[in-house]
C-alpha positions as CSV (number, residue, x, y, z in Angstrom):
1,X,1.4,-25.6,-30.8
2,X,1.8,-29.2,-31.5
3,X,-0.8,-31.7,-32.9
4,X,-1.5,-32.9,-29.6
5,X,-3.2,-29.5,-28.3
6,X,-5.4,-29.3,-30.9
7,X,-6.6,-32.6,-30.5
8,X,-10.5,-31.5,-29.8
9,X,-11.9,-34.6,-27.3
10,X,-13.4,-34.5,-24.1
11,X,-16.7,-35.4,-22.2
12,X,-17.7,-34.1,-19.3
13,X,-20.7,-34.7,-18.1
14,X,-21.8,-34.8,-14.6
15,X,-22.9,-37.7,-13.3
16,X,-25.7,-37.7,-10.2
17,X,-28.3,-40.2,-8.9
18,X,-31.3,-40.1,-6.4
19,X,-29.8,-42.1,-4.0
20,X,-27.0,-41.8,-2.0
21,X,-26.5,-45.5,-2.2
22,X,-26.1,-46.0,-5.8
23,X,-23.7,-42.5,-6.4
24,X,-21.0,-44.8,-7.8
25,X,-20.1,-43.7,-11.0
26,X,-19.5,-46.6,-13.5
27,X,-16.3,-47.3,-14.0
28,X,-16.8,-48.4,-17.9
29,X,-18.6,-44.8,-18.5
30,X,-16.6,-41.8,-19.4
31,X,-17.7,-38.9,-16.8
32,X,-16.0,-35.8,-14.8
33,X,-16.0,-38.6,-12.2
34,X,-14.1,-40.8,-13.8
35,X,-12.4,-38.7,-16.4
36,X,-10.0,-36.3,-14.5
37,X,-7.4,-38.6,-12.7
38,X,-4.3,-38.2,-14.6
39,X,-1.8,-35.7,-16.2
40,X,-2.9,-36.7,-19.0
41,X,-6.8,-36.3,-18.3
42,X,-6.4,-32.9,-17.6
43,X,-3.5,-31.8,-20.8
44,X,-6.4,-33.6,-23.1
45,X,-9.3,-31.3,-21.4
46,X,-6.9,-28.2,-21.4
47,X,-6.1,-29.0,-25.2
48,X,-10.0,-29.2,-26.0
49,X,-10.2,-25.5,-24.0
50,X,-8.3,-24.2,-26.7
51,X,-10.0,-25.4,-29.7
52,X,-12.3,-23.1,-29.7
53,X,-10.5,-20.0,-30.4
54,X,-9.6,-21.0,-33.7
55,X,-13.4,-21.2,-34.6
56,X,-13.6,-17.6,-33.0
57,X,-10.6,-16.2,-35.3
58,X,-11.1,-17.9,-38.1
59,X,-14.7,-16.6,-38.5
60,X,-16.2,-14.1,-35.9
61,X,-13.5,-11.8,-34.3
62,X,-12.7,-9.9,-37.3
63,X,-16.5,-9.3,-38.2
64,X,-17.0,-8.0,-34.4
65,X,-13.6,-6.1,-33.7
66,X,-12.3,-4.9,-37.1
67,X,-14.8,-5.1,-39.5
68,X,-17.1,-3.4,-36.9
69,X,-14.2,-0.2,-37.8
70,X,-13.3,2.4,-40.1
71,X,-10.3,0.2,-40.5
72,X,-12.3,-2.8,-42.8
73,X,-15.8,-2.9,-45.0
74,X,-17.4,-5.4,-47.3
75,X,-16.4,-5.6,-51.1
76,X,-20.1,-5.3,-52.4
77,X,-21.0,-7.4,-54.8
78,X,-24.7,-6.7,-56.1
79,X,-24.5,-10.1,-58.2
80,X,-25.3,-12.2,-54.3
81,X,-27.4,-9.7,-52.6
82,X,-27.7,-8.8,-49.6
83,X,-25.7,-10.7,-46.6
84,X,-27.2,-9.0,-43.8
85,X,-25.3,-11.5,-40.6
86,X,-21.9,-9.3,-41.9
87,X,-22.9,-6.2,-44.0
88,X,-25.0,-4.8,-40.6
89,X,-21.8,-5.9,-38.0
90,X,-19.6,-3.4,-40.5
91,X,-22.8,-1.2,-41.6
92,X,-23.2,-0.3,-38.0
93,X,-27.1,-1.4,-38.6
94,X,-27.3,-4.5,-36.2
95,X,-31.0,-4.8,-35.6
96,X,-31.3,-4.6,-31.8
97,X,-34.7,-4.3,-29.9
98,X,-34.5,-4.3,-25.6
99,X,-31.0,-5.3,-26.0
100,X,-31.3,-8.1,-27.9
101,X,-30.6,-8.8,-31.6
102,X,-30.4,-12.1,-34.1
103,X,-27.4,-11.1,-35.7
104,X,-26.0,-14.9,-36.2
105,X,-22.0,-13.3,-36.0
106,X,-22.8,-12.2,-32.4
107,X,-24.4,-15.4,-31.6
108,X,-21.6,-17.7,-32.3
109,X,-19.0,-15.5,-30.8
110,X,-21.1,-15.6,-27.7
111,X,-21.8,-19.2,-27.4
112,X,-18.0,-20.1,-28.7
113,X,-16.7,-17.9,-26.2
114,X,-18.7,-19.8,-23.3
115,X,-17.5,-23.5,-24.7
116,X,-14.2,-22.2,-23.3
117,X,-16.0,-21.2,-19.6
118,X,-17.9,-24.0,-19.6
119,X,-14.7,-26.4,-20.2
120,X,-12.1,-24.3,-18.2
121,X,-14.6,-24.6,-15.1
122,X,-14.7,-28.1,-15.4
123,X,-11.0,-28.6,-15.3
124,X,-10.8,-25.6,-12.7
125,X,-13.4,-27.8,-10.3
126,X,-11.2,-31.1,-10.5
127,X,-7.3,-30.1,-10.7
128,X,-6.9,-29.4,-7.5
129,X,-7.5,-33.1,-6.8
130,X,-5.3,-34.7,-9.0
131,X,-2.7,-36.6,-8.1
132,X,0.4,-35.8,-10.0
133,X,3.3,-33.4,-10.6
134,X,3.3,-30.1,-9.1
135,X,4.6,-27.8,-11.5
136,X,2.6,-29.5,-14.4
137,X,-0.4,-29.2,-12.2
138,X,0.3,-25.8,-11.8
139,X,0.7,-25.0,-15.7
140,X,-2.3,-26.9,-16.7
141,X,-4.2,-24.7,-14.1
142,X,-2.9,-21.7,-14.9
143,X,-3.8,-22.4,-19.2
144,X,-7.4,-23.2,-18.0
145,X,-7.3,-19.7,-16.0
146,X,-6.1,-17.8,-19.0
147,X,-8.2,-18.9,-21.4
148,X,-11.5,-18.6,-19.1
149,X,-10.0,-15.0,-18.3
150,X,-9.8,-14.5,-22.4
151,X,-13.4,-15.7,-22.9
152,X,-14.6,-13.5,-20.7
153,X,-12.2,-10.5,-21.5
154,X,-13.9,-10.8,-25.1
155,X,-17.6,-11.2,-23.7
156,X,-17.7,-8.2,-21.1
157,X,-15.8,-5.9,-24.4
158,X,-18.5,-7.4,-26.9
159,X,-21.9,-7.3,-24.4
160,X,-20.9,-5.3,-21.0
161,X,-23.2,-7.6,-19.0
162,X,-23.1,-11.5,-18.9
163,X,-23.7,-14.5,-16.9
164,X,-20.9,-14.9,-14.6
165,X,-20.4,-19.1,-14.7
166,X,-17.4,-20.2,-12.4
167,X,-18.5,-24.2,-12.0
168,X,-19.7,-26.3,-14.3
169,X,-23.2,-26.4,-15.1
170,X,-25.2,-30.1,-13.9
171,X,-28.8,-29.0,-14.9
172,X,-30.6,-26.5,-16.9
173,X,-31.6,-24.5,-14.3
174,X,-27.8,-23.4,-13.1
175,X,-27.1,-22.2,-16.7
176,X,-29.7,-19.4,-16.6
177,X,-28.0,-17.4,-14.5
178,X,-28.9,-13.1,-14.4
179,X,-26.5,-10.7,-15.5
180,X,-23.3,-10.1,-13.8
181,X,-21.8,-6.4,-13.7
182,X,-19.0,-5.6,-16.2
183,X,-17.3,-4.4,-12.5
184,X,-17.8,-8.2,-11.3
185,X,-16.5,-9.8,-14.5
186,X,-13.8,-7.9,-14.7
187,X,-12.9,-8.7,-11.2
188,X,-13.1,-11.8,-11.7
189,X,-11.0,-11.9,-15.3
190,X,-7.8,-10.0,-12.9
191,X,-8.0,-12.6,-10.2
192,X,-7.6,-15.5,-13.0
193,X,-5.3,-13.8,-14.9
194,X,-3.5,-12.8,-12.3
195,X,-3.3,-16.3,-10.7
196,X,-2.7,-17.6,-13.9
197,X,0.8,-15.4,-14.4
198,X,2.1,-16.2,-11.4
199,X,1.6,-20.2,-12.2
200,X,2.7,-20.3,-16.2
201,X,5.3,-21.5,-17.5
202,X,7.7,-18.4,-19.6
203,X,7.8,-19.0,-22.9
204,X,11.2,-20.9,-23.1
205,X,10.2,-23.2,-20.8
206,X,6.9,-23.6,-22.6
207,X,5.4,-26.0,-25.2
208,X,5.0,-23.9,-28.5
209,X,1.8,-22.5,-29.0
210,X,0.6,-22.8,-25.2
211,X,-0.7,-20.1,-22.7
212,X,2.2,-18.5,-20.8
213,X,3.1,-16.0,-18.0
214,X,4.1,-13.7,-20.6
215,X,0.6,-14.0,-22.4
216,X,-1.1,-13.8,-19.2
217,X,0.6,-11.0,-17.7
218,X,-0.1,-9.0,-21.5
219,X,-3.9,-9.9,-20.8
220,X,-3.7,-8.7,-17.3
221,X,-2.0,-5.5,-18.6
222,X,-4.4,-5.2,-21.2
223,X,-7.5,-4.8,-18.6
224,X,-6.2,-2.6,-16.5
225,X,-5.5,-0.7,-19.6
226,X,-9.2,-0.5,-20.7
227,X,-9.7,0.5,-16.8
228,X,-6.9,3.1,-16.9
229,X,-5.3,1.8,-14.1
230,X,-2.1,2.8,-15.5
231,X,0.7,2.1,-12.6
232,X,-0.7,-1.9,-12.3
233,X,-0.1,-2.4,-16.0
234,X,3.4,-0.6,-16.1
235,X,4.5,-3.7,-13.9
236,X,3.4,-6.3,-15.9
237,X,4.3,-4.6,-18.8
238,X,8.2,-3.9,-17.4
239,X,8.1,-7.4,-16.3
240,X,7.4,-8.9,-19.9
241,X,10.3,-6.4,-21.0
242,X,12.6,-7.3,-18.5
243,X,12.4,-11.0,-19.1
244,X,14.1,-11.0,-22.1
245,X,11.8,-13.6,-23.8
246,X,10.6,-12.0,-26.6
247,X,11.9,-9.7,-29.1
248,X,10.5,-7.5,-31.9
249,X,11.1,-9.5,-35.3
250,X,13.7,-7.6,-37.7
251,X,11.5,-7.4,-40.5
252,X,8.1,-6.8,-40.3
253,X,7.3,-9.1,-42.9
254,X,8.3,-12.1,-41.3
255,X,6.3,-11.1,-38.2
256,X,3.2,-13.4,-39.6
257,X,3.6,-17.2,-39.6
258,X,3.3,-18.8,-43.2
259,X,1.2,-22.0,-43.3
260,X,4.0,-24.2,-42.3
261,X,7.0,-21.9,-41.0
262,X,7.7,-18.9,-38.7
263,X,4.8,-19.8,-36.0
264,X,5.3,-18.6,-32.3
265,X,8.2,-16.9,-33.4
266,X,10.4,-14.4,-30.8
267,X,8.1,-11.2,-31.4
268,X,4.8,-13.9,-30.1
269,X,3.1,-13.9,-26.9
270,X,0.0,-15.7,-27.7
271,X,-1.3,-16.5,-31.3
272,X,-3.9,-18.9,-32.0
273,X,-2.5,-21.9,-33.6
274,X,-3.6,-23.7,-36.9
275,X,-2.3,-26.4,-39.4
276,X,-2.8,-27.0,-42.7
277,X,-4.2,-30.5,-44.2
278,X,-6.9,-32.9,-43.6
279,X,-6.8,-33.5,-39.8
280,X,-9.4,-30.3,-39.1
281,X,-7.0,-27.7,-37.8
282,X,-7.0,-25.7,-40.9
283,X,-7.9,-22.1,-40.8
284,X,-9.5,-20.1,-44.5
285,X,-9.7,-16.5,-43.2
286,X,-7.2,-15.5,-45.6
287,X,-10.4,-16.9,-48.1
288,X,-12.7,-14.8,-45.9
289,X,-10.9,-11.7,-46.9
290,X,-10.3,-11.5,-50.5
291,X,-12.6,-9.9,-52.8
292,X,-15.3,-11.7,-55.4
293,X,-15.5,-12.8,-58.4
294,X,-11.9,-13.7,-58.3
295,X,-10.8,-16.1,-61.0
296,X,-9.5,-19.5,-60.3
297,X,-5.8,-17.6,-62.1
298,X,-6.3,-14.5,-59.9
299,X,-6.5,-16.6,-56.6
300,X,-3.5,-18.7,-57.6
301,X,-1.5,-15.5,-58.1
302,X,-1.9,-14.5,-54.5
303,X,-2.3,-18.1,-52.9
304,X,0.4,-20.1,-55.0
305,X,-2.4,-23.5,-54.6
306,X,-1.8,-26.1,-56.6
307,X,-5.4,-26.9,-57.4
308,X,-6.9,-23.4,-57.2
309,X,-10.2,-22.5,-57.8
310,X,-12.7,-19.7,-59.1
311,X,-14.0,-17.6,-55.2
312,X,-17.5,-17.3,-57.1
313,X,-20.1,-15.9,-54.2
314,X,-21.1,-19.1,-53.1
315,X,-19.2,-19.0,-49.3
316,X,-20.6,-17.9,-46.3
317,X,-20.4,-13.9,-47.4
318,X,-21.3,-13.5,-51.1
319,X,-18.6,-11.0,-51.6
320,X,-15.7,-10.9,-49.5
321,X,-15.0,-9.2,-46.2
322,X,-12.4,-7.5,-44.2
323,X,-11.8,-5.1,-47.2
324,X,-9.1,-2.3,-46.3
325,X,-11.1,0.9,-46.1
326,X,-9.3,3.9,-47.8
327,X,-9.2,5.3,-44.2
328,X,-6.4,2.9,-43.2
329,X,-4.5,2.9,-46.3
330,X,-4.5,6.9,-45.3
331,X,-3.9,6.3,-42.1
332,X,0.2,4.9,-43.3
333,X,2.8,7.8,-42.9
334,X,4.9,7.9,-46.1
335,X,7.8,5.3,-46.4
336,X,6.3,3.3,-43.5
337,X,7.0,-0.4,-44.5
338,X,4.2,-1.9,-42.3
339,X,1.9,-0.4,-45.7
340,X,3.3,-2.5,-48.3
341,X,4.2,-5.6,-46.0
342,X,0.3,-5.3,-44.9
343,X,-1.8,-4.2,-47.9
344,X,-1.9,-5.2,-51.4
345,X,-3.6,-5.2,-54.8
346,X,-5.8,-7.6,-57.1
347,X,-7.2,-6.7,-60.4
348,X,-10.3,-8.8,-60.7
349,X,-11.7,-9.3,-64.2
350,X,-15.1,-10.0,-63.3
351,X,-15.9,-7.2,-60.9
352,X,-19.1,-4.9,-61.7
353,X,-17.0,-2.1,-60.5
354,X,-15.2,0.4,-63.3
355,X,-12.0,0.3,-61.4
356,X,-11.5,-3.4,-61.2
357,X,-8.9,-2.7,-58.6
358,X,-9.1,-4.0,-55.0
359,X,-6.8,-3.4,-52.3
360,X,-6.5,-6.6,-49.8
361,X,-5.1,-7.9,-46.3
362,X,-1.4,-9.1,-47.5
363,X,-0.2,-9.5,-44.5
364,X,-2.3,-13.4,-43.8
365,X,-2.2,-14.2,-47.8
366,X,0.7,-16.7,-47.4
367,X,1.5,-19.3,-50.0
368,X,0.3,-22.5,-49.3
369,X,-0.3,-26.2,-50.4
370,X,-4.0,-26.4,-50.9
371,X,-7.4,-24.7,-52.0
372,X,-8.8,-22.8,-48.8
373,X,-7.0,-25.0,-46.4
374,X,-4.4,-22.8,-44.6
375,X,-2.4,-23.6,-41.3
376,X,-1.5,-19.3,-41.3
377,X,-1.9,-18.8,-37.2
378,X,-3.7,-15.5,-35.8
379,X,-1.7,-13.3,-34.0
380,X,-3.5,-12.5,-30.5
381,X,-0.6,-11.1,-28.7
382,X,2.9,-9.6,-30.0
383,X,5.7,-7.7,-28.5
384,X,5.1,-5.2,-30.8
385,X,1.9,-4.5,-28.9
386,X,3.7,-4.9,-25.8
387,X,6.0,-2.1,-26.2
388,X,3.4,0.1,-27.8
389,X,1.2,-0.1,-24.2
390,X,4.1,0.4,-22.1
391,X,4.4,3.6,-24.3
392,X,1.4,4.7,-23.7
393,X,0.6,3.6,-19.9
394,X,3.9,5.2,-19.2
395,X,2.5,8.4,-21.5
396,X,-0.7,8.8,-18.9
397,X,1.3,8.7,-16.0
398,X,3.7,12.0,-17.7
399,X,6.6,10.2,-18.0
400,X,7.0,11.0,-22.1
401,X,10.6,11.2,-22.2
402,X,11.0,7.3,-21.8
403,X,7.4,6.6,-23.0
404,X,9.2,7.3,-26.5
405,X,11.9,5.0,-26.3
406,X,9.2,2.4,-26.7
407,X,7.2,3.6,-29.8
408,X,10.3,4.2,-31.3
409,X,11.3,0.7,-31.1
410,X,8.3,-0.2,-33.5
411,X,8.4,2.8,-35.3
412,X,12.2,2.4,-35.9
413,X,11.4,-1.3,-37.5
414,X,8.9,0.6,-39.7
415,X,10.8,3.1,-41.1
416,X,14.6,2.3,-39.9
417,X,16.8,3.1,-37.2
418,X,15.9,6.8,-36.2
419,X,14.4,7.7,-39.7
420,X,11.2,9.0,-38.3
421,X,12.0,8.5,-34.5
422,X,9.1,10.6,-32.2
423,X,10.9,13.3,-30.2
424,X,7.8,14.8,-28.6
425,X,7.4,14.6,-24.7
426,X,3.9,16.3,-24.8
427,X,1.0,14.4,-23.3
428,X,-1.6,15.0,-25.5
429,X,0.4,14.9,-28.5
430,X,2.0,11.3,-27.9
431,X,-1.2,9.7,-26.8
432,X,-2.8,10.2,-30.7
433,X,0.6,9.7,-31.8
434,X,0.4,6.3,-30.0
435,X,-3.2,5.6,-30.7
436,X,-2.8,6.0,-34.7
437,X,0.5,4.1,-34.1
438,X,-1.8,1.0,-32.7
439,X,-3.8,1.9,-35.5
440,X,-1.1,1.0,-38.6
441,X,1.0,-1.5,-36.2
442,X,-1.5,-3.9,-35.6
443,X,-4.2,-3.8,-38.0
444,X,-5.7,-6.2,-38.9
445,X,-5.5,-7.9,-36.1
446,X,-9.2,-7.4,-34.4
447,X,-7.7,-4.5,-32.1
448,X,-9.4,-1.2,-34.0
449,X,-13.0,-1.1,-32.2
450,X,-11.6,-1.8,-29.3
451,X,-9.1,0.8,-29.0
452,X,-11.8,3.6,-30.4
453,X,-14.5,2.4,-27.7
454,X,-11.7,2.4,-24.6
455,X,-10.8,6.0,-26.5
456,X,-13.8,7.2,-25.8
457,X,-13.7,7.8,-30.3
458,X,-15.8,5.5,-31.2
459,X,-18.8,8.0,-31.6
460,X,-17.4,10.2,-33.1
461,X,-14.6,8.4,-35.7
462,X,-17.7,6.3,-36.7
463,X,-20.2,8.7,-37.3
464,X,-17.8,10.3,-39.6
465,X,-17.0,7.7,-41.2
466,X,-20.1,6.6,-42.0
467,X,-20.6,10.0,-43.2
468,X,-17.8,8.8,-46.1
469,X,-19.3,5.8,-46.9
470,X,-22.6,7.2,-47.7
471,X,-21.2,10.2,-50.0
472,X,-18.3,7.9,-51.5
473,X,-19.7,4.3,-51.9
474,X,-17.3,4.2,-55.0
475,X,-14.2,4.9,-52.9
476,X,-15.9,1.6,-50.2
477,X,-16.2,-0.9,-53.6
478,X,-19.7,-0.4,-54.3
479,X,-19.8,-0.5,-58.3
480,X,-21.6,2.5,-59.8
481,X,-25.0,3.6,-59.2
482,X,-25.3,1.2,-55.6
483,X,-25.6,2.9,-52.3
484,X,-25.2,1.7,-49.0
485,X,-28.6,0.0,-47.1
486,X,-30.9,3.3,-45.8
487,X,-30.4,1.8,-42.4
488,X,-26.3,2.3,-42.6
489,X,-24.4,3.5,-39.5
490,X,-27.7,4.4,-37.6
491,X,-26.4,2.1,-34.4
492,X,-23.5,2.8,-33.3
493,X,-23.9,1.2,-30.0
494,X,-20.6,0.8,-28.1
495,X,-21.7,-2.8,-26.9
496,X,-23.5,-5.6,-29.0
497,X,-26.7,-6.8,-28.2
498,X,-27.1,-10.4,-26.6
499,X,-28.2,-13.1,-29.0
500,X,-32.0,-13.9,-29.4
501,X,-31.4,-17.4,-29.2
502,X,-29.6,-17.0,-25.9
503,X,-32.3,-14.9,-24.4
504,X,-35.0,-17.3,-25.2
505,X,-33.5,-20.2,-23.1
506,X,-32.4,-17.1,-19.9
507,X,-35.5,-15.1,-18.9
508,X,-33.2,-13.0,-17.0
509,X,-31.8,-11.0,-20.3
């Protein structure tokens, strides 16, 4: 995406009066009135819709949808204590009372989630009246209708029930609004996804980084997935094939943008886009997901930074996150190449740990210029993913024999050219061949809880999990003696409460 679309500016406050006579908005005063006139009014307010995904990448999905796994833990470090906002989201120990809870992780995803809504309605509520070219009119729309489908795609999978907002809020009173069914939202995510397909731009004809009809037709295949509405995402999904616009990268190591290079490559349908330096589009997850006490010489070994420095405690986590669980280093069939190009190892002097060893995310810890200041894009969306639910909707409708020519074309990349090709046909058998293949294929990439919750798993692959964790903490990089909090892996709720904060301003939560 270029600089311009992350260019975060935009005011939009409603402007009313108590007499008819004097509703003239002032002219010298920046307002919905007299904001959204031009093109460029409304690419500068799309631009700002966007900017809030990198907050919700950078530092909340991976708590919520794969730390909140048996795919990633914590690296406990007793030297910081306890840091309760993360260690309950992986600990399966949110404290929730009446369906409510203060974990600060589900707050921000909430609240980040609805800066989308609440800007997407205000473009949605004015387009129509602008006064310039069609097709850009029609684009602009459609990236407002994605992204307000996205927001809410993530709220209904986090929370189940939310307030349903479709026009902007004017007063305090409009934004309390009761809880909408999960049926309604997710009604209302098809029709804006759907709308918003059928007025993108493809991705060749589209400016890198931007909301396409390829990434909205992979949303749009991706809820009727979670509703098993198999048939409606086979067309989107043969559709996204068909166009020939994306293409599964050779090597799976260069799947993953670097900090300057390889972003929105062929295999991308929708990643979320950041740039390293001072202008405030950097991303640090990569930071976020290394263990601690790491040495300023042990960081620089993974990082390449020319002014690298010791990762001591003293960020937001105390100890480092995302950690890959023995479980998913398990979970890699023998010679698959997604292992070494996703997973590595640090040695780090200062751990309290015997075995000073740590295994870590590889596939985000890119070179770069500068201490925690990365421009490393998330990857929402890839073809990879594509061809992995065409396999499987394809799978529940008992058509195996070409299901499998799909999976193959990611396992093939994995292993080589009909190495470890899957020959069976059987239902059953190819739909947990498919779900550990989502598993290996895209970890890391906040899909994990989700997939075990639409599974119907989640109960059950947690619990035993947990089970692990307790008896092992050594394998989960507790050092000696420490166990896990008392409270671990007693809630394993498949939703997340709603914030506290949030349900003190709504009475109807």
């Amino acid at each position: 995406m270029k600089v311009q679309i992350i260019i975060a500016f935009v005011v939009v406050f409603a402007i009313t009066s108590c007499s008819k006579s004097l509703d003239v908005p002032p002219e010298t005063t920046l307002s919905s009135a007299t904001f959204f006139k031009t093109e460029s009014d409304f690419k500068q307010a799309v631009n700002a819709a966007y900017v809030p995904l990198r907050s919700i990448v950078n530092d909340r999905a991976w708590v919520l949808g794969e730390m909140h796994s048996d795919n990633t833990y914590y690296y406990r470090n007793i030297l910081f204590g306890n840091t309760e906002n993360y260690e309950n989201v992986a600990d399966f120990s949110i404290p929730t009372a009446n369906g409510i809870t203060t974990n600060s992780n589900v707050l921000n995803q909430y609240r980040l989630d609805y800066q989308i809504i609440a800007r997407t309605n205000q473009i949605l509520a004015q387009i129509d009246n602008g006064d310039f070219d069609a097709v850009s009119k029609a684009d602009l729309k459609g990236q407002a209708l994605f992204l307000r489908a996205y927001a809410y795609f993530e709220l209904v999978r986090y929370f189940g029930k939310v307030p349903l907002h479709l026009t902007p809020v004017t007063n305090r009173s409009e934004a309390a609004l009761p809880l909408s069914s999960s049926d309604s939202i997710y009604a209302q995510i098809i029709k804006d996804a759907t709308e918003a397909s059928q007025s993108l731009l493809p991705k060749s004809a589209q400016e890198a980084g931007r909301a396409t009809s390829g990434a909205a037709k992979t949303l749009l295949a991706n809820v009727y997935i979670e509703q098993k509405k198999w048939a409606e995402a086979e067309t989107l999904l043969r559709d996204i094939v068909n166009s020939n616009e994306y293409s599964l990268m050779p090597d799976y190591n260069d799947v993953f943008s670097t900090s300057t290079t390889n972003k929105n490559n062929a295999e991308s349908v929708f990643e979320v886009q950041f740039m390293e330096g001072s202008g405030g589009y950097s991303g640090n997850f990569l930071y976020n997901f290394l263990p601690q006490p790491m040495t300023a010489t042990e960081l620089q070994a993974i990082t390449g930074v020319s002014n690298p420095q010791a990762l001591s405690g003293a960020g937001a986590s105390g100890e480092g996150n995302n950690a890959p669980t023995p479980d998913i280093i398990a979970a890699y069939e023998p010679e698959d190449k997604r292992k070494e190009a996703s997973i590595a190892y640090v040695t780090l002097s200062g751990s309290l740990r015997e075995n000073k060893v740590y295994p870590y995310i590889k596939k985000y810890a890119k070179i770069h210029a500068l201490y925690n200041n990365t421009g490393i894009n998330w990857p929402v969306y890839r073809y990879a993913e594509v061809l992995l639910f065409l396999g499987e909707v394809l799978n529940e409708q008992g058509k195996g024999s070409e299901a499998v020519t799909y999976v193959n074309q990611v396992r093939d990349r994995a292993f080589g050219t009909g190495v470890s090709s899957i020959t069976t046909t059987s239902q059953p058998e190819l739909r947990d061949i498919i779900f550990r293949e989502r598993r290996v294929e895209l970890a890391f990439e906040n899909k994990r809880w989700f997939d075990l919750v639409r599974s119907g798993k989640a109960v059950e692959v947690i619990t035993a999990y947990g089970n692990r964790v307790k008896s092992h903490p050594e394998d989960y990089y507790y050092p000696a003696g420490t166990v896990p909090p008392n409270n671990a892996f007693t809630n394993i709720d498949l939703v997340y409460g709603l914030p506290a904060d949030e349900a003190a301003l709504n009475p109807n939560f």
